[in-house]
C-alpha positions as CSV (number, residue, x, y, z in Angstrom):
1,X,21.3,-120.3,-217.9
2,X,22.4,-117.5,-220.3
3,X,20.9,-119.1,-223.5
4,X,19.7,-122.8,-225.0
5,X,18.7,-124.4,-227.9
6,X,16.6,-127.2,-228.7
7,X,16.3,-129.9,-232.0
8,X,13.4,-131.5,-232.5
9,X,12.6,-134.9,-234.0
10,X,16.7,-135.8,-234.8
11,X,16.5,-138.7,-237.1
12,X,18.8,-140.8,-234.6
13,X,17.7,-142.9,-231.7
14,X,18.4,-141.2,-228.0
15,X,20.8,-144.2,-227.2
16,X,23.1,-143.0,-230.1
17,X,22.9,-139.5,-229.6
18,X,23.6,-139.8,-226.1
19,X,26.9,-141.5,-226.6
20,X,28.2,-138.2,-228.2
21,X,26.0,-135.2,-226.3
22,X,27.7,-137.4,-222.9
23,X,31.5,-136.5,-224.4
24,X,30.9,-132.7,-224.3
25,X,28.5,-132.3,-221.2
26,X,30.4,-129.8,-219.6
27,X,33.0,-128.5,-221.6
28,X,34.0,-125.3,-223.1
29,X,32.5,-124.0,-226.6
30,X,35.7,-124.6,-228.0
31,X,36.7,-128.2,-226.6
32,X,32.9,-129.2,-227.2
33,X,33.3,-127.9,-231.2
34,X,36.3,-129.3,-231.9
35,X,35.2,-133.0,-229.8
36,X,31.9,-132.8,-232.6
37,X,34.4,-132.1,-235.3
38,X,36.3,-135.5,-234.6
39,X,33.6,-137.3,-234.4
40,X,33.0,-140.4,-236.5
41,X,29.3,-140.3,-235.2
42,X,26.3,-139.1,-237.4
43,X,24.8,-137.1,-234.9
44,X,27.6,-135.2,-234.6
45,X,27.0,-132.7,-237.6
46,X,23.9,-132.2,-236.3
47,X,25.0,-131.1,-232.5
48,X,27.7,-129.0,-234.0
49,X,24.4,-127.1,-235.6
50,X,23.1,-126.8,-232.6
51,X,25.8,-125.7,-230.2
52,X,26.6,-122.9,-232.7
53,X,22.6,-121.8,-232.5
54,X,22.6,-121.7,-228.9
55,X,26.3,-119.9,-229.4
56,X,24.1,-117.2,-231.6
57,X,21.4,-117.2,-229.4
58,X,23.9,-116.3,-226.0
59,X,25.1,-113.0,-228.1
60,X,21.6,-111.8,-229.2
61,X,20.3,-112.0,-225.9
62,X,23.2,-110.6,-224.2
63,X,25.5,-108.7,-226.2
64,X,28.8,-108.8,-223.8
65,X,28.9,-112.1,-223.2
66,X,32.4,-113.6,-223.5
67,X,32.1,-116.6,-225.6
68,X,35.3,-117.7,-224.0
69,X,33.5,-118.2,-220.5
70,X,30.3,-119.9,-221.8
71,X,30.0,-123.7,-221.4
72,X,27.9,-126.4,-221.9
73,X,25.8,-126.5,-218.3
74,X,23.1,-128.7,-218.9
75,X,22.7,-131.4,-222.4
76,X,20.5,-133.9,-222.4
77,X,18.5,-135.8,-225.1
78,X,14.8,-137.4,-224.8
79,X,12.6,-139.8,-227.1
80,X,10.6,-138.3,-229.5
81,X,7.8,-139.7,-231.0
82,X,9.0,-143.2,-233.3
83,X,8.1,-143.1,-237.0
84,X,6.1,-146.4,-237.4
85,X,6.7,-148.8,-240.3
86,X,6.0,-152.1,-241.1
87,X,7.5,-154.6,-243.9
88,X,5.7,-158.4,-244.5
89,X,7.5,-160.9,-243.5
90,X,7.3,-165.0,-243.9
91,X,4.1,-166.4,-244.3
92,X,2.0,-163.4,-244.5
93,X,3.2,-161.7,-241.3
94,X,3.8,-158.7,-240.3
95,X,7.2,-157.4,-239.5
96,X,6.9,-153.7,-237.7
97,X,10.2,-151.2,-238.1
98,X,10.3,-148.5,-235.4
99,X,12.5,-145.3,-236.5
100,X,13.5,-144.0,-233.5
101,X,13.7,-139.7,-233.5
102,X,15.4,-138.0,-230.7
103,X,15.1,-134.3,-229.0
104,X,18.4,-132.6,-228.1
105,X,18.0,-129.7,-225.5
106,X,21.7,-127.7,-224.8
107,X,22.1,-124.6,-222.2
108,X,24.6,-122.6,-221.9
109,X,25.8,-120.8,-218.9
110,X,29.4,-118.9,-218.0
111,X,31.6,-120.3,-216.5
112,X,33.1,-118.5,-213.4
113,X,36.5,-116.4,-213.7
114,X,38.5,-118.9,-211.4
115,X,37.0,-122.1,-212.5
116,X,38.2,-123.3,-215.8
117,X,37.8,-127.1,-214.9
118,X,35.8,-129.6,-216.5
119,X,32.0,-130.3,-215.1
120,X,29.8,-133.2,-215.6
């Protein structure tokens, strides 16, 4: 792992936000950037963010790495702690809301010189 980056408490629920961090698992910076700038999904401005932060944080830990060779080795997203809300409902119930929040975790590694093919 040559660098990673982590948001906390995305305002999406993990099952959404897995949908698009399972589409660039694996890929190249530049496939994985220009798959998030397609993307119809929400969470998709959010994981560009983030794969450009753990871009950053590749070239100030190391300062020859080839961006080029760097790829998405590990992405996965778990629950974060649900915002709980309730609303009444018919006859003096309560109706709870749960506002589910995800954490996004990417790492980066390079890729090797003969191996440009697609993990995951």
């Amino acid at each position: 792992m040559i660098s990673h980056a982590i948001l906390r408490y995305q305002k999406t629920s993990p099952q959404k936000a897995r949908l698009v961090v399972d589409q660039i698992r694996g890929a190249d910076i530049a496939t994985a950037l220009a798959t998030l700038k397609v993307s119809k999904r929400r969470v998709a401005r959010a994981l560009e963010k983030l794969l450009t932060s753990a871009v950053a944080n590749a070239q100030d830990r190391e300062e020859r790495v080839d961006v080029d060779r760097l790829f998405i080795s590990r992405a996965f997203v778990d629950a974060a702690p649900s915002e709980r809300r309730g609303r009444p409902g018919p006859m003096g119930r309560f109706m709870p809301i749960k506002r589910r929040r995800s954490h996004i975790t990417l790492e980066l590694d390079v890729r090797a010189a003969g191996n440009s093919s697609r993990h995951g």
